[in-house]
Structures are given as structure tokens and as C-alpha cells.
N, C-alpha and C positions, 0 to 999 in steps of 0.2 A: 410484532411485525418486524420486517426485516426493511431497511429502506436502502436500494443502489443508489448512491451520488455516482451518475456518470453520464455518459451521453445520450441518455437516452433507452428505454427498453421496448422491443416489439414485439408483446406477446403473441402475434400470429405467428413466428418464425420456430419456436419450442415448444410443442401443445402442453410439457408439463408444465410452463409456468402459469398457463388458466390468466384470472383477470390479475389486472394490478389492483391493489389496493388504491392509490393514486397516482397521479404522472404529472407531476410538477414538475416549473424551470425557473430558472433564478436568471432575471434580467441583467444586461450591463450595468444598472443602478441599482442591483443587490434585493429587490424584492420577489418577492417566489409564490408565485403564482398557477393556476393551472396550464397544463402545457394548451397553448394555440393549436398547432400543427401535430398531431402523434407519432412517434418514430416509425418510419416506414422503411426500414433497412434491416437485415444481420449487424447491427452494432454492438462494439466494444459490450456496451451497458447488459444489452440482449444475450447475450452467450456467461455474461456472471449472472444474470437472472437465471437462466437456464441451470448452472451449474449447483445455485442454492438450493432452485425446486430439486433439482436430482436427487441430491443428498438429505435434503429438508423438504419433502414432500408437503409435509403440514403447514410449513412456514407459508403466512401473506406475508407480500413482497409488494414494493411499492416505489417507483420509481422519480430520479428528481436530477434534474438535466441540468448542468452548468457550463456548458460548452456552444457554444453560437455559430456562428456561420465559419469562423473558423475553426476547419475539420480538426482535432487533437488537443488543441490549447483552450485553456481556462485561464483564470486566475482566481489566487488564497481570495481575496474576497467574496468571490459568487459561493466556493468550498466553506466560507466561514460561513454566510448566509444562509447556506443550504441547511450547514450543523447546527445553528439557530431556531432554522424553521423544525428541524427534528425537534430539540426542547420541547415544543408546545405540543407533541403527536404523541402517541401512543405506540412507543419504537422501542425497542431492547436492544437490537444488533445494526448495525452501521455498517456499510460494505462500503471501501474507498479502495478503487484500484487504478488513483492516479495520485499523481504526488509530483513536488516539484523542489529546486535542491539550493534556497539561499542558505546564506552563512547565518543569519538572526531569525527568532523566531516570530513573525507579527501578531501583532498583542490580539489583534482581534479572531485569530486562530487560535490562539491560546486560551483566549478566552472561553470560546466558543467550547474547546475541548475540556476544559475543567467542570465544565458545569454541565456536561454529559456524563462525567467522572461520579460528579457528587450524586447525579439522578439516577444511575446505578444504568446507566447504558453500555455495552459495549459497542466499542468502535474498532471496526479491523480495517487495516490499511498496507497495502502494496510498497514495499520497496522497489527502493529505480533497477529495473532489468540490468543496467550499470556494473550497480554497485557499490555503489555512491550512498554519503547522507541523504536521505531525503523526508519527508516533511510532506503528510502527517506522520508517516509509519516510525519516526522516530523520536517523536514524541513519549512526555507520562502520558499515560491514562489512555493509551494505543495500544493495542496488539498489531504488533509490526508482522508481515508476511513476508518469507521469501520462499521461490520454489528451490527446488531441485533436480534435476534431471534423472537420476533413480526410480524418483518415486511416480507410481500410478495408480489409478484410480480415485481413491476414497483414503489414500493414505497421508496419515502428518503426524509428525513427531514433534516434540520440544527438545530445543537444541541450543547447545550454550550461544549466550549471546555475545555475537563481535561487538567493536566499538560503538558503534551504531546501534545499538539495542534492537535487534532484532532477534528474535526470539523462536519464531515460531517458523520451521519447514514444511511446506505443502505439496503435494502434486499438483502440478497444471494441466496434466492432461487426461482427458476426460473425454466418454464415449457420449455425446448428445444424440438423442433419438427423433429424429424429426415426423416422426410416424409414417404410415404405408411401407416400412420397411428398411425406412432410409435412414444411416444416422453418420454422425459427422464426428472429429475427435478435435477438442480444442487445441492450440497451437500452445508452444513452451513460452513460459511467460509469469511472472510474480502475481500480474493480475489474477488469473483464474485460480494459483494458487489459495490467496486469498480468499477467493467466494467459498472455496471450500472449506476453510477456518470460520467465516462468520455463520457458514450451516451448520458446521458441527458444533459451535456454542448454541445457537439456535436451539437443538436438538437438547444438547446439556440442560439449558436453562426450562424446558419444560418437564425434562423429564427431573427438575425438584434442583437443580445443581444451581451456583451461583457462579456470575463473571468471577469473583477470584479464587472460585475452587477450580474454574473451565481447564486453566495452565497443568496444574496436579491430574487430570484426567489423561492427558497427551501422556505417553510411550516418550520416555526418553533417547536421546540418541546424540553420539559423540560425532564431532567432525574435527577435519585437520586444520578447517580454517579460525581454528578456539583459541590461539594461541595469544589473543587479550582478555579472554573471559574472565570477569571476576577481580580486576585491576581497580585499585585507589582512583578515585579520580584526579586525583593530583597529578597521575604519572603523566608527563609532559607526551605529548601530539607528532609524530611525522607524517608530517601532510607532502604526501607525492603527486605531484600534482601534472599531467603529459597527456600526449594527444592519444582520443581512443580508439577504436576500429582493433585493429590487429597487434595492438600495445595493452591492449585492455587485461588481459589474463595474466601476462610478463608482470605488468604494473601489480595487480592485486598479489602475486603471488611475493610478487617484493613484500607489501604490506603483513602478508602473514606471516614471512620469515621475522619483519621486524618488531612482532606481535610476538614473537617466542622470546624475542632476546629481552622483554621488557619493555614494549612502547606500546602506546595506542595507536596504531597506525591507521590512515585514513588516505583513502585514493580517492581523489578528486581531478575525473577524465573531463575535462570540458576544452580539447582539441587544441590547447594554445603550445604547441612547438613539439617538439623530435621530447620524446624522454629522456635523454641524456642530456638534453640545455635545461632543461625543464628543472624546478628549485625545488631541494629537497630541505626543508627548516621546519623548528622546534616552534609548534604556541602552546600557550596551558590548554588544554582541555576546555571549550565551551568559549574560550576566548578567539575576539573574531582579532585580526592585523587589516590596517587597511588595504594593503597588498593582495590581501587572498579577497577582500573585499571588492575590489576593483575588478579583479578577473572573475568573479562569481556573479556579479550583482546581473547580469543579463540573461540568469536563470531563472527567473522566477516566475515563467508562466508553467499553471498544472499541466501538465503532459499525463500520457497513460504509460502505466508501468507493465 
């Protein structure tokens, strides 16, 4: 089974994704239950369901809602719960195409995710549309997503990983067929990219393959933005850190130049001042400063990527 952590899925909306398997939701106090209310919308969840049946026609799919009355936001606890209540199912692939971007990683996430590791699940998970660290997809024991604008269809490559361990390129856009003749193409975005990574392990894993052969199966493919791939972990961090909107491509592309000379570069948008005020300094690698802590730490509810 394949299970969507996200807000929800409407199988009347996509007739390929048929029934769910279950539709659970994880309450503000972390228990996951069956869903109350069933999603009556085109939501986020709805259209990466649609996108795995596409691809993974055979795959049950099954959905598990962590998101409340506030439209967009979660938080790592209900995502931990949710990856907990997977342990106990009968699930192979994980689709997360929301993620959220603190500086530390919480233990009960972590947790959560190593003992999916050892139970031989895969878990694919959405980088932030940003570009930014974010958490789960940059995680061990994750297949991290990002899209591409290139790419369409049914297409994904393995592609050197930036700082951020992100490994794998996906399309996000995709023809959905709503029947009678009608279909719809999903919008640019990491998210969808994703659903179509954990269909195509889905696919892998039946037809005889295992989660750590799935990566060896991907078409390789070089990019320009490689230039920390493959770096000691020692090599010390420039965390640039500036407001994002129309600074956000400037910013990153700094990061890559300073990925070629030798650094882990890391761009970290979360809107605090002009990018030239804005502080360009060295930490090791994985080490947090209270500094960057301070202005990070009001990130931490899951958004959608």
C-alpha cells in the first residue's frame, strides 16, 4: 500500500484513484483515528493521489490527514504520529509532500523515521518549493524530491545531491483525467513531483526490486546547481540568509557559485531584511548558532511544498 500523509484525499474528484484503502486523521493530541468528516474538495492530498494511481495503477493508496481547520499548516507531531501509525499497517511507500524548515531535528521525527528505515519502508518526501532545508525530505532514511521545470510527464532522474541531500528530480506536471473527457494538468511544484517518485518505487518494489536498489534504477542526470556534491562534511556552511520573493533566485544562485569554490552553501529565505544587510557567516555543517536559531525557530509548522 502506498499511504498520502496530507490533507486529506477525495476519491470522487480522480476516478483512477477508485477507493482508498483507509482515510485516517491525526488529532491535535497525536492520535489517528478514522476520518469524521471525508474530504470533500480537489485538495492538495487529492491530486498526489491521483498522480500515484496514474503512474501506479495497481498501487492501493490510502490516505491520512494531519492538517485541521487551519487550511495549509500542520505540525512535526501530528507527521510523526501519522509515521507511527504507518509502523503498525501494512505500507511499503510513504508519500509526504509537506515539510517544514527548523534548524534541529525533533527526536520524535526521527524517531519515527528510523524505524520505518529498519522495517524496510520507503518514505518520499517534498522539498520546500523555496529551496531551502527542509525536514522530512532531508532527512537519512528519506528520498528527498525536488521538481524541475524541464521535466514532464512520467519523467525522473537521479541527480547529484546539493547540500541538503536531495537527490532525486521529478516532474510535477501531469495530465489528470477527470473522465467524460475532461482532464486537468497539475500545477509546478515539488509536491507532485514527489507522488510520482513514490509510484515509481511502488512499481519497482512489485515488480521484484528493493528500496535500495530503486536509486540505481533512475537515469542519471547532471546539473549546474552540483557544485557541493560529494563534499567532506567538515567543509564549514555559508548560510545566506535574505528576504525572498524576487531575491530568491539571486540568493540561490550566490549559493551555487559558492558551492563551486569549495563551501556548503545553504540559503535560508525566511524574509528578514534587503540581502545585502542580511548576514553572510561560517558554522560547521549540522551545527545549529543561536543566532540563526532565533530567526528560524517560527518555522516550524508543516506547510505544503
Amino acid at each position: 500500500m502506498i499511504a498520502v500523509i496530507d490533507d486529506g484525499v477525495n476519491a470522487g474528484i480522480w476516478p483512477q484513484i477508485g477507493s482508498l484503502c483507509f482515510d485516517m486523521e491525526v488529532t491535535g493530541r497525536g492520535k489517528v483515528r478514522p476520518r469524521g468528516t471525508p474530504c470533500r474538495t480537489e485538495s492538495h492530498g487529492t491530486n498526489c493521489a491521483g498522480i500515484i494511481k496514474k503512474y501506479a495503477p495497481d498501487a492501493p493508496v490510502g490516505s491520512i490527514c494531519i492538517f485541521g481547520r487551519e487550511k495549509g499548516r500542520s505540525t512535526p507531531g501530528k507527521l510523526a504520529a501519522a509515521l507511527r501509525w504507518c509502523l503498525g499497517q501494512d505500507i511499503e511507500v510513504i508519500n509526504i509532500s509537506i515539510g517544514f524548515t527548523p534548524v534541529s531535528i525533533p527526536a520524535e521525527l526521527a524517531e519515527a523515521v528510523s524505524a520505518l528505515k529498519r522495517k524496510g519502508t520507503a518514505v518520499f518526501a517534498a522539498n520546500s518549493n523555496k529551496g531551502v532545508y527542509t525536514l522530512p525530505a532531508c532527512m537519512e532514511g528519506v528520498f528527498g524530491v525536488r521538481t524541475d521545470p524541464k521535466l514532464s510527464g512520467g519523467e525522473i532522474y537521479r541527480v547529484p545531491a546539493p547540500p541538503f541531500g536531495v537527490g532525486i528530480a521529478a516532474s510535477s506536471r501531469h495530465i489528470l483525467d477527470k473522465g467524460a473527457g475532461i482532464s486537468a494538468m497539475t500545477g509546478y511544484g515539488n509536491s507532485y513531483g514527489c507522488a510520482l517518485a513514490a509510484a515509481c518505487c511502488w512499481n519497482h518494489l512489485k515488480a521484484g526490486g528493493t528500496i535500495d536498489s530503486f536509486l540505481g534504477t533512475l537515469a542519471y542526470r547532471e546539473e549546474e546547481e552540483a557544485g557541493t556534491a560529494g563534499m567532506p562534511e567538515d567543509v564549514p556552511v555559508v548560510a545566506v540568509e535574505g528576504q525572498c520573493g524576487e531575491w530568491t533566485a539571486v540568493l540561490r544562485q550566490v549559493c551555487v557559485e559558492l558551492g563551486k569554490k569549495g563551501y556548503r552553501a545553504a540559503f535560508f529565505s525566511r524574509g528578514m531584511g534587503k540581502p545585502e544587510e542580511g548576514p553572510v557567516f561560517r558554522i560547521p555543517w549540522g551545527m545549529e548558532t543561536e543566532r540563526t536559531w532565533k530567526r528560524r525557530r517560527r518555522s516550524s509548522a508543516c506547510r505544503w511544498c
